[in-house]
C-alpha positions in Angstrom: -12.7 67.1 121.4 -14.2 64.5 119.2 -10.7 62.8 119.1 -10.5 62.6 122.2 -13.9 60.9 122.9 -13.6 58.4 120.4 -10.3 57.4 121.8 -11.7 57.4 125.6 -14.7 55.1 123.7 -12.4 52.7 122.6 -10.5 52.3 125.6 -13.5 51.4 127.8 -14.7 48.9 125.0 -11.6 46.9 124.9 -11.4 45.8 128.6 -15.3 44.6 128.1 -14.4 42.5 124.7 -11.3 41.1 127.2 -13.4 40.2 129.6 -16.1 38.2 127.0 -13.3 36.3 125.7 -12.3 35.1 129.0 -15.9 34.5 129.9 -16.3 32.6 126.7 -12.9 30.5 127.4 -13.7 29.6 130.7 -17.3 28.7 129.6 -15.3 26.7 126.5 -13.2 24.8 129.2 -16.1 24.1 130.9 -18.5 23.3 128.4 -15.4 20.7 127.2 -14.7 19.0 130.7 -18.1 18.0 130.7 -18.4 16.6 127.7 -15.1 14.6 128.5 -16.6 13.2 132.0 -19.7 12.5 130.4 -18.2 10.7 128.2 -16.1 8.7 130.7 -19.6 7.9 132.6 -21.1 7.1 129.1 -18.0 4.6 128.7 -17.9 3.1 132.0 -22.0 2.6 131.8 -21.0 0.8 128.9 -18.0 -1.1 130.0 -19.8 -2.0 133.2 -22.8 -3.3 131.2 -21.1 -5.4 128.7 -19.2 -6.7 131.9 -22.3 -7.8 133.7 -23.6 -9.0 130.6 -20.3 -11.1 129.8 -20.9 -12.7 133.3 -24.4 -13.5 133.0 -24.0 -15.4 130.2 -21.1 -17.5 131.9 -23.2 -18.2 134.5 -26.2 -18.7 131.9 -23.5 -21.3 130.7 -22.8 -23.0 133.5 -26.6 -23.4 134.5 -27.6 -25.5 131.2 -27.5 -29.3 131.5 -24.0 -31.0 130.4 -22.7 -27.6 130.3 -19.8 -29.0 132.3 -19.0 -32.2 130.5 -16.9 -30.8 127.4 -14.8 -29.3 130.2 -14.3 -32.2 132.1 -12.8 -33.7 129.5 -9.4 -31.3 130.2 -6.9 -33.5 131.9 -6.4 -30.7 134.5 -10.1 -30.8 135.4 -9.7 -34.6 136.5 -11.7 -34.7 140.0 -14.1 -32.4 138.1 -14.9 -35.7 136.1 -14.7 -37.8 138.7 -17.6 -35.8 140.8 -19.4 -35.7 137.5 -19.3 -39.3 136.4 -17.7 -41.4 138.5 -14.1 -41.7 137.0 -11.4 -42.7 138.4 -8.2 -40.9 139.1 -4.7 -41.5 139.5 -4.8 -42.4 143.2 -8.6 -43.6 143.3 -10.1 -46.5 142.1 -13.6 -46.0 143.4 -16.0 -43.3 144.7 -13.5 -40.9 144.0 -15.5 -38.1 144.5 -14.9 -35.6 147.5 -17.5 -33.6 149.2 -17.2 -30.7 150.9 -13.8 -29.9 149.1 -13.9 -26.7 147.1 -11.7 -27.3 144.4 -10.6 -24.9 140.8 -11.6 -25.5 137.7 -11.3 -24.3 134.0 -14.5 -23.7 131.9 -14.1 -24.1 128.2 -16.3 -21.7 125.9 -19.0 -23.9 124.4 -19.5 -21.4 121.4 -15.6 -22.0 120.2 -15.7 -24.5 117.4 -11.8 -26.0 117.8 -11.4 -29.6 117.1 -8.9 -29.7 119.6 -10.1 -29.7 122.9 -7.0 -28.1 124.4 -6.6 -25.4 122.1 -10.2 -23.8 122.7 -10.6 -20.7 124.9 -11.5 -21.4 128.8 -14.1 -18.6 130.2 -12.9 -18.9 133.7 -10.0 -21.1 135.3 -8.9 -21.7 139.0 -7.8 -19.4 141.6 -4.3 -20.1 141.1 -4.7 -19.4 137.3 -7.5 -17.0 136.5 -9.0 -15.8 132.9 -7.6 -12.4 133.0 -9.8 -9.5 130.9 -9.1 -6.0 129.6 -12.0 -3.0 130.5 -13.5 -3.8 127.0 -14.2 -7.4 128.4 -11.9 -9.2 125.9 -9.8 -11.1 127.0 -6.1 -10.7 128.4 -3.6 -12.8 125.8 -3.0 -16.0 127.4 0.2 -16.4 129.7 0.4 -12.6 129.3 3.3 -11.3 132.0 2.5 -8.0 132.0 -1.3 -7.5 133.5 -1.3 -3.5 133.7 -3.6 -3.5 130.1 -6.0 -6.1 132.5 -8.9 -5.0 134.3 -10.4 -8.1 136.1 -9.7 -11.8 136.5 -12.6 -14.5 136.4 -11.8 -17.5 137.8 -14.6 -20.6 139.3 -14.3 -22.9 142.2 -17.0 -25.5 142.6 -18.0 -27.9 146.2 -19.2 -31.5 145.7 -22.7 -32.3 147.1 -22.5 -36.3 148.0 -26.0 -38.2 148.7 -26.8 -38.6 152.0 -24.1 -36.1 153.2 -21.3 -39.0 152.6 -18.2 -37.7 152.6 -17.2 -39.5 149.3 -19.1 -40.8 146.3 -19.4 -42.2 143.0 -20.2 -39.0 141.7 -21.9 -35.5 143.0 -25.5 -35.1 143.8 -24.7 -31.6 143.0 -21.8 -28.8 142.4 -21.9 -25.1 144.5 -19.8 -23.8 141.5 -19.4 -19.6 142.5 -17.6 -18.1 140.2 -15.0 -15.6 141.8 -14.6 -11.5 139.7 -11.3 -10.1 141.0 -10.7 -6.4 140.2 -7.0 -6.0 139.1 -5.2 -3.0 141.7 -2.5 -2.6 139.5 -4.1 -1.7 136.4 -2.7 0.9 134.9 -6.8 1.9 132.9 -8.5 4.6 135.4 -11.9 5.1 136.7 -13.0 1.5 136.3 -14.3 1.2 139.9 -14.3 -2.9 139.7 -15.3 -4.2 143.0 -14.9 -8.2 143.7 -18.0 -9.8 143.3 -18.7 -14.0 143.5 -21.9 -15.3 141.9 -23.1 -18.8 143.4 -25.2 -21.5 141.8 -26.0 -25.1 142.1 -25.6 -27.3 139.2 -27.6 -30.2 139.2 -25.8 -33.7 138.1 -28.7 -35.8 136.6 -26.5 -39.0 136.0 -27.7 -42.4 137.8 -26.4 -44.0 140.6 -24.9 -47.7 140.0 -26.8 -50.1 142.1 -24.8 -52.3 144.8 -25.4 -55.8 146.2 -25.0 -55.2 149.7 -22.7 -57.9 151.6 -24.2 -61.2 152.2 -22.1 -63.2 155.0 -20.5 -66.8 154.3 -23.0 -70.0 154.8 -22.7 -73.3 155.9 -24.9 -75.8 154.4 -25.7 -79.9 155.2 -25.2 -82.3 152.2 -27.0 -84.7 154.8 -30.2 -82.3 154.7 -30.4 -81.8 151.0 -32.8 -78.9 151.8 -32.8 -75.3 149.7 -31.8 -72.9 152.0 -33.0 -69.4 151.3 -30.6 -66.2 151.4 -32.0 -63.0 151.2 -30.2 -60.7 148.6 -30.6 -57.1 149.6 -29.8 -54.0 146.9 -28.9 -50.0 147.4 -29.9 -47.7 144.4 -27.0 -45.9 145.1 -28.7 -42.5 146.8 -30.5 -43.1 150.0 -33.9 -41.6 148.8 -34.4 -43.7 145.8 -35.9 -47.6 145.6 -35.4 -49.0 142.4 -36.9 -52.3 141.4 -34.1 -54.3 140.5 -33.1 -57.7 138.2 -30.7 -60.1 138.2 -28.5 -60.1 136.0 -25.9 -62.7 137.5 -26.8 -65.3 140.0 -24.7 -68.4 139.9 -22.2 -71.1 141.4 -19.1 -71.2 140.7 -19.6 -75.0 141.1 -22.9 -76.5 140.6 -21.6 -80.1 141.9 -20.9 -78.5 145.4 -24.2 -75.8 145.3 -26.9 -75.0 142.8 -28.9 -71.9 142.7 -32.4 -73.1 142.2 -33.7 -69.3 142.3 -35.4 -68.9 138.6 -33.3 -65.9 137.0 -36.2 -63.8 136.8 -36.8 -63.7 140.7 -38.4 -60.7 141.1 -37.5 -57.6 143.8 -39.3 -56.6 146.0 -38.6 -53.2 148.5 -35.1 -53.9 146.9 -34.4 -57.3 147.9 -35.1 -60.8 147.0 -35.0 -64.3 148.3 -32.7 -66.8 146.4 -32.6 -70.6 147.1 -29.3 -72.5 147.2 -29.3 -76.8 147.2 -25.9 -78.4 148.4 -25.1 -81.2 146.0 -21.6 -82.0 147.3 -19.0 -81.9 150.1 -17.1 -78.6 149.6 -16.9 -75.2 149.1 -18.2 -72.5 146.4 -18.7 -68.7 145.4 -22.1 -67.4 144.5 -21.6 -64.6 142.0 -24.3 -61.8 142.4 -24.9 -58.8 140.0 -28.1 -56.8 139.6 -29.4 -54.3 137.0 -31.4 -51.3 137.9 -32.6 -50.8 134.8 -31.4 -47.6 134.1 -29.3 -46.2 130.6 -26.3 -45.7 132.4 -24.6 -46.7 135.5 -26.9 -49.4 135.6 -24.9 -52.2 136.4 -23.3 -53.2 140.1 -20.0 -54.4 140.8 -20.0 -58.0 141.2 -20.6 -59.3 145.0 -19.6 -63.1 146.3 -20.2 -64.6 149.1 -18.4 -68.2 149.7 -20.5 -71.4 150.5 -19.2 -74.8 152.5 -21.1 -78.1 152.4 -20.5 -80.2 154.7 -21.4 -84.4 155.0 
């Protein structure tokens, strides 16, 4: 009898350690896919974060003064110079800027320390050749083929601002630059949930206008008279809403036996325009060479303007 009860004992204990093992395993399992999403949240918080962070400071980047003029030095970032300061391209030899266009460009890192200016690492380039990263936010090998390791391009388009709403310039007012965050669908790294994104900002172009002489027309003068006649000499600043006070700094004859500028060289400006007096001295025909100075560091000089004068007996 006592056999027996100590073998009907055992046989109801078993199926009761059976079932706390399985409890135990499937609170194991549990306890372990948990752990494994949580970290996956914990990694794409931090992945995300870095991201945003990696972005901001771009952006941070971009919004500094001169931030874009290392970059415009790239040959492939040529009408990004020419909206920037005024230079010239290949087929344009004068306000070569283009508003309203939105063009690519490539945006060097300022922190990287090459001497060579094409070797340095670019942030963002254009749409048709983005920065590509990996979900760690380094970035993608350059000319990599294979983008399943990538996670996101970065890439920045930018829309010249011209004074006045002109269509062209000598250089930007200022840039819309957005830059453009394109999630890669063929990754083959899960769980990122990357959704496009484009961050906008104005950059602000703090470089002076050159100053014009606006077009005086052709005279006719007496010899018989041998009056001055006085010419008014109007100048633009270069941006509609600014007046500068302007000097001369070329006013002259190309022949002084024909016409003679009698204007003192220091004839002042007023409103942006000044009176000049011209004496015929002979029977024929001159240029009077204008050029004014606005007084500014850079840009400061205008083209040179002519306008032809005839004497007659």
């Amino acid at each position: 009898m006592q056999t027996g009860f100590l073998f009907n004992k055992r046989g109801s204990t078993l199926p009761l350690a059976l079932g706390l093992v399985v409890l135990a395993s499937i609170f194991c399992v549990s306890y372990s896919n948990s752990i494994v999403n949580m970290q996956s949240r914990v990694s794409y918080a931090n992945h995300r974060f870095s991201r945003q962070f990696s972005i901001n400071q771009i952006l941070t980047f971009l919004k500094t003064p001169n931030s874009l003029t290392e970059s415009s030095g790239l040959s492939l970032n040529s009408n990004l110079a020419s909206c920037l300061f005024g230079t010239t391209t290949s087929t344009c030899t004068e306000n070569c800027c283009n508003a309203g266009n939105e063009d690519g460009f490539y945006f060097i890192d300022p922190s990287d320390s090459n001497s060579d200016l094409n070797l340095k690492a670019r942030l963002i380039g254009p749409p048709t050749a983005p920065v590509w990263y990996k979900a760690n936010n380094t970035q993608c090998p350059a000319n990599t083929v294979d983008l399943s390791d990538c996670s996101y391009s970065l890439s920045g388009t930018y829309t010249a601002v011209c004074p006045g709403n002109e269509t062209t310039c000598h250089h930007a007012e200022h840039l819309i630059a957005t830059v453009h965050l394109v999630a890669n669908p063929n990754t083959k790294v899960k769980g990122q949930n990357i959704k496009d994104q484009n961050f906008t900002l104005i950059y602000f172009n703090n470089i002076n206008y050159p100053p014009s002489v606006l077009p005086v027309p052709d005279i006719t003068l007496s010899l018989a008279s041998a009056t001055e006649t006085e010419v008014s000499i109007t100048g633009y600043s270069g941006h509609p809403s600014e007046v500068q006070n302007f000097i001369f700094e070329k006013c002259q004859s190309s022949n002084s036996s024909v016409v003679q500028v009698t204007t003192p060289p220091d004839t002042p400006f007023s409103s942006g325009t000044a009176k000049i007096k011209l004496k015929p001295t002979g029977i024929g025909s001159a240029k009077v060479a204008l050029q004014i100075n606005d007084g500014g560091l850079e840009n400061n000089l205008s083209k040179e303007a002519f306008f032809n004068v005839t004497v007659t007996p």
